[in-house]
C-alpha positions in Angstrom: -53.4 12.5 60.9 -57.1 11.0 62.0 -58.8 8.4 60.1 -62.2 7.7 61.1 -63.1 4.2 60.7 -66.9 3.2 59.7 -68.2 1.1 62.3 -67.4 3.2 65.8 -66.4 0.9 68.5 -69.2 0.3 70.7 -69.0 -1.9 74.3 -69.7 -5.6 74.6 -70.7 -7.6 77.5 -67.8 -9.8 78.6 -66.1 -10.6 82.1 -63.0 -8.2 80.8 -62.1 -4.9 81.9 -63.7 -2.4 80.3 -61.1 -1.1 77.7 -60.2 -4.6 76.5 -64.1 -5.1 76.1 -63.8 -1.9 73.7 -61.1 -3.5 71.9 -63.1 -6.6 71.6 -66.0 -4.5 70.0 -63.5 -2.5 67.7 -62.2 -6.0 66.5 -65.7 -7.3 65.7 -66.5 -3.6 64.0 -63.8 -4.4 61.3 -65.7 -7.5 59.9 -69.5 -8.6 58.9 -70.4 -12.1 57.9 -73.5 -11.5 56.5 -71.4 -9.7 53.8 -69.0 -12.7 52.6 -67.9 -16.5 53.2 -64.4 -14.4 53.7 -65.4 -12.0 56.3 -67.8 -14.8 58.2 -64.3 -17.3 58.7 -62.4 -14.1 59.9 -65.3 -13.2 62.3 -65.5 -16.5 63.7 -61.7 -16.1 64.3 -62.0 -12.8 66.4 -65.4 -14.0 67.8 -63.0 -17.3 69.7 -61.0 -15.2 71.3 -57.9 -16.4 73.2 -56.1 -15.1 76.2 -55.7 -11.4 74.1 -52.3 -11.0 76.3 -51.2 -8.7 73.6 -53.8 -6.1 73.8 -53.7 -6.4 77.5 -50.0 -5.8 77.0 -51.1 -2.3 74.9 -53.7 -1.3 77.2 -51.6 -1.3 80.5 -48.5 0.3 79.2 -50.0 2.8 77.5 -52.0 3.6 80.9 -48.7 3.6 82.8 -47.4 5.7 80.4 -50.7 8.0 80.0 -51.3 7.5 76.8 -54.7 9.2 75.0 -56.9 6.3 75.5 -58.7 7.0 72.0 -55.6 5.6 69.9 -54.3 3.0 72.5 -57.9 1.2 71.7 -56.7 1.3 68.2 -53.5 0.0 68.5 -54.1 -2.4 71.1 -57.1 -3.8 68.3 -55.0 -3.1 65.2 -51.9 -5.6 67.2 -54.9 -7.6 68.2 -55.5 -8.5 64.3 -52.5 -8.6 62.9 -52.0 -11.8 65.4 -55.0 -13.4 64.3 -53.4 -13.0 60.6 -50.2 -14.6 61.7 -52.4 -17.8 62.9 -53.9 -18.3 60.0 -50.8 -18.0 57.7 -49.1 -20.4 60.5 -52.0 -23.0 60.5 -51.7 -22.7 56.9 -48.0 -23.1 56.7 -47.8 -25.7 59.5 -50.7 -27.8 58.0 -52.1 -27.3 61.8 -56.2 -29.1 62.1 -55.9 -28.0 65.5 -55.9 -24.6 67.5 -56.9 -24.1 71.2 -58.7 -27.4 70.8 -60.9 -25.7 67.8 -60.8 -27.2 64.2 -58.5 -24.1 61.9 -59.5 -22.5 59.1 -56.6 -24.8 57.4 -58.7 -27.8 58.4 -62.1 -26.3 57.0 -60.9 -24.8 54.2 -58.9 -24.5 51.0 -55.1 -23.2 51.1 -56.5 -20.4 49.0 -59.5 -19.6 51.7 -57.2 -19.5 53.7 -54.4 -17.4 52.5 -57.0 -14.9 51.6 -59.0 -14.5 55.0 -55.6 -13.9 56.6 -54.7 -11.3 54.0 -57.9 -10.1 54.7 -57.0 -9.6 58.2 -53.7 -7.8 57.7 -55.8 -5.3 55.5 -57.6 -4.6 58.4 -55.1 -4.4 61.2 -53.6 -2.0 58.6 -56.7 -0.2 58.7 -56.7 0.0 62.5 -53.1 1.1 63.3 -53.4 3.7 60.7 -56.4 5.5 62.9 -53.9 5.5 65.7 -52.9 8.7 63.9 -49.1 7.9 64.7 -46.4 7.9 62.1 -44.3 6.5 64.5 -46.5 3.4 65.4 -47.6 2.5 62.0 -43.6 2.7 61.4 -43.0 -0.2 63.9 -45.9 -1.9 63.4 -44.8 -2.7 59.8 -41.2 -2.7 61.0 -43.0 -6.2 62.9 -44.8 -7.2 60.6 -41.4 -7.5 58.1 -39.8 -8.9 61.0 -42.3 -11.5 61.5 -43.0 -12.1 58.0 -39.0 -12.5 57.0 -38.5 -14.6 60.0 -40.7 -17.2 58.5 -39.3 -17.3 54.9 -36.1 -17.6 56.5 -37.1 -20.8 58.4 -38.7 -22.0 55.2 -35.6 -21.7 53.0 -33.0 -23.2 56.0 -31.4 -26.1 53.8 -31.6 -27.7 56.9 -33.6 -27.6 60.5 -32.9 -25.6 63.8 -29.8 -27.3 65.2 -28.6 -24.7 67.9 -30.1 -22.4 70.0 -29.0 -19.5 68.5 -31.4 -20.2 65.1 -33.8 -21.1 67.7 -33.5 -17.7 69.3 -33.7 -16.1 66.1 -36.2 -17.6 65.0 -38.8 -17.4 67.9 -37.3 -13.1 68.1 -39.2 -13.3 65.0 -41.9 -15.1 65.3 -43.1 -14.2 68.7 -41.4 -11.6 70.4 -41.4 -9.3 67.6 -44.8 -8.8 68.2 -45.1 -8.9 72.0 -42.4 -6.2 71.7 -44.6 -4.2 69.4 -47.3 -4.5 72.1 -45.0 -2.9 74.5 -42.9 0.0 72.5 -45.8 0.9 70.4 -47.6 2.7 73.4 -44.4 4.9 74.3 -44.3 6.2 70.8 -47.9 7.2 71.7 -46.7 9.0 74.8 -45.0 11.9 75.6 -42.0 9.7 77.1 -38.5 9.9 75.9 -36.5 7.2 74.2 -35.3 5.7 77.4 -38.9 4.5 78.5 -40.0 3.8 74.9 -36.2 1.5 74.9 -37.3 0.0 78.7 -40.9 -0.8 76.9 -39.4 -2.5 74.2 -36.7 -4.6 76.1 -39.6 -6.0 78.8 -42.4 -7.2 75.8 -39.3 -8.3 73.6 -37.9 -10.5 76.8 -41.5 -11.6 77.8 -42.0 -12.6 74.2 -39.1 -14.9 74.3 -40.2 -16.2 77.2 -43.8 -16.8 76.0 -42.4 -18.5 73.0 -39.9 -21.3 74.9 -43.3 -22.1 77.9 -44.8 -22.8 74.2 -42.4 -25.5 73.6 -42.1 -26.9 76.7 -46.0 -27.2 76.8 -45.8 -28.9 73.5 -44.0 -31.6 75.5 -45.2 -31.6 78.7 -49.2 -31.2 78.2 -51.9 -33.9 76.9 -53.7 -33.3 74.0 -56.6 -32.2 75.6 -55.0 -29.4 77.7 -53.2 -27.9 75.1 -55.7 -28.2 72.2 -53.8 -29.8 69.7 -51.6 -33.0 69.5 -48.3 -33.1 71.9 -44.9 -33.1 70.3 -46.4 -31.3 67.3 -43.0 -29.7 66.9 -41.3 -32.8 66.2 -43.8 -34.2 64.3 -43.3 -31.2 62.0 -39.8 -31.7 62.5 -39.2 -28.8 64.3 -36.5 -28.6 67.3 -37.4 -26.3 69.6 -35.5 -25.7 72.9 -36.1 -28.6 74.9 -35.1 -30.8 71.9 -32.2 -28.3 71.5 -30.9 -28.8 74.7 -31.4 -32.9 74.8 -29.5 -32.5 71.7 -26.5 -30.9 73.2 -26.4 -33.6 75.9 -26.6 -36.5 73.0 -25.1 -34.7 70.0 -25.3 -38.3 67.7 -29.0 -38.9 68.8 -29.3 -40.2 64.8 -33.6 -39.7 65.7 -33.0 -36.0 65.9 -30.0 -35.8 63.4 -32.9 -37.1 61.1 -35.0 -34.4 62.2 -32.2 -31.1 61.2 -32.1 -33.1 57.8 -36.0 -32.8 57.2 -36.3 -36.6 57.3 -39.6 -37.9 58.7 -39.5 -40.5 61.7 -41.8 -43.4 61.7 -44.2 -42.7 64.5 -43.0 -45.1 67.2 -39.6 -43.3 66.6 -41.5 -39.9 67.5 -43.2 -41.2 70.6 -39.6 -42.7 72.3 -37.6 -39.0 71.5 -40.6 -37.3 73.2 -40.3 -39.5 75.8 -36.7 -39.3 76.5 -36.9 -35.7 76.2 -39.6 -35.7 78.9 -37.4 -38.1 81.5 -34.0 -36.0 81.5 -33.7 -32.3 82.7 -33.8 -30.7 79.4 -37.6 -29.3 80.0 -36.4 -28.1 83.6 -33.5 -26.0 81.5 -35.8 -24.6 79.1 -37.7 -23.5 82.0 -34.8 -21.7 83.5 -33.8 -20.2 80.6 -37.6 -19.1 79.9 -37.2 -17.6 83.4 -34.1 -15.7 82.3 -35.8 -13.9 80.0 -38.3 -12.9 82.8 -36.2 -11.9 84.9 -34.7 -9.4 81.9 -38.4 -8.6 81.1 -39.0 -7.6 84.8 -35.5 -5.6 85.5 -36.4 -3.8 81.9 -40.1 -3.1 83.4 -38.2 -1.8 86.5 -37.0 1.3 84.3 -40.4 2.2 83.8 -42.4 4.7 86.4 -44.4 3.3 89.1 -47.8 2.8 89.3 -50.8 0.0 89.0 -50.3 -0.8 85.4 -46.4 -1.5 86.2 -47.8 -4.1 88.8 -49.8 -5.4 86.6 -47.5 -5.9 84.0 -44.9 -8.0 86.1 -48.2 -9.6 87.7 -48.4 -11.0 83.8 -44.4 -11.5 82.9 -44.0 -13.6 86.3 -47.1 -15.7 85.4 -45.3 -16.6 81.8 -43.4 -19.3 83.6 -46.4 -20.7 85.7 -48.8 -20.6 82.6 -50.3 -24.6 81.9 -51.6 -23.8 78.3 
């Protein structure tokens, strides 16, 4: 099965290597903003870019795995989008003004706008995935995109707040990993490998996911404004505990500021800034650290599975620098 889409990917100029560059064009084939306010937003989306670890992700274990490089583009593109759709639903959800130091959509437009130029999006990573010409891949792409999608409505509909790491684990599978592990196993169902290297593919983007995820976090507390592009302890603000707040909660389990928190109850601001601070003074970020680093280390013995090669080095060149990232 072949679907030939209408605008054939064509090169840009960009300091990237060359295959991400034709991933970049393939993104901005699927949109024009001459044609409507809807497609302009989503093609000022694609058009900021980000650190596109994902596609990178696609592009070099599909090349360690020798995959046809026509339908990796497409994948790695189709994954590409379908993140850019999660934003905007998050932004939307989260009420975020700020991404990557860049005003959202949320911000610039209404709920509605917005909810449609990320549906719009998913249309089109649909669209993408489906020229990969892989049954199997457009199975676990939506098989991530249900994951991704039920993780959210589950956090929405918790009576309560995160309160232990497991719901903080379960939730961030979801939300993050699901997709890095997509990134990873959706290339071996476009090779000829067998089920232990498509398992081994899954296992390292899965684990680097998670790690991704909890540096995330940690950043949220440990970065100024500036640096990270939006506001620092965002989380709590939103009255989300993430890990660092999870494990400053095991050490001070009657911390009535955070108890607040799990019970959806705002905080006065002044309130806010002194649980931020005492979260930043004790060892909890160092422990999220480590545990991000656990997760790493899974990634890399998974990776080890995997055949040799320059992609492999490359890949545990990115999974080590998950740790060391500063935004």
């Amino acid at each position: 099965m072949t679907i030939t889409l209408d605008t054939p990917p064509i090169l840009i100029a960009r300091r990237q290597p060359p295959q991400l560059e034709q991933v970049e064009a393939l993104l901005a084939s699927q949109v024009d903003g001459t044609r409507s306010p809807l497609e302009a937003a989503l093609a000022q989306l694609i058009a900021a870019g980000g650190k596109r670890i994902r596609p990178r992700l696609v592009l070099l274990m599909g090349g360690l795995l020798a995959v046809d490089p026509a339908p990796l583009l497409y994948l790695a593109a189709a994954i590409e989008m379908l993140h850019t759709a999660t934003l905007v639903h998050d932004d939307l959800v989260d009420g975020a003004s700020l991404r990557r130091g860049v005003e959202t959509l949320n911000a610039r437009a209404s709920a509605a706008a917005s909810v449609l130029v990320g549906d719009f999006a998913f249309t089109r990573a649909a669209r993408l995935v489906l020229a990969t010409g892989s049954l199997s891949a457009v199975d676990m792409f939506t098989e991530a995109m249900a994951t991704i999608v039920n993780g959210e409505l589950t956090q929405i509909a918790r009576p309560r707040g995160i309160a232990n790491r497991e719901e903080y684990f379960d939730w961030i599978g979801a939300k993050t990993a699901a997709l890095f592990e997509l990134s990873t196993g959706a290339p071996a169902l476009l090779s000829q490998s067998g089920m232990e290297d498509a398992s081994s593919a899954r296992r390292f983007g899965y684990a680097i996911g998670m790690a991704f995820q909890i540096m995330d976090d940690v950043l949220d507390f440990t970065s100024d404004a500036a640096h990270l592009g939006k506001p620092s302890g965002q989380d709590l603000r939103q009255g989300i505990l993430t890990l660092p707040a999870l494990i400053y909660l095991e050490a001070h389990p009657d911390d009535p500021s955070l108890r607040l928190l799990i019970n959806r109850q705002r905080l006065p601001e002044a309130d806010l800034v002194q649980l931020v601070d005492s979260i930043r003074q004790g060892n909890s970020i160092q422990q999220a650290i480590e545990v991000a680093q656990g997760f790493v280390n899974d990634g890399l013995s998974a990776l080890d599975q995997l055949p040799d090669g320059l992609e492999r080095s490359e890949l545990e060149k990115i999974a080590r620098s998950v740790v060391d990232r500063h935004g």
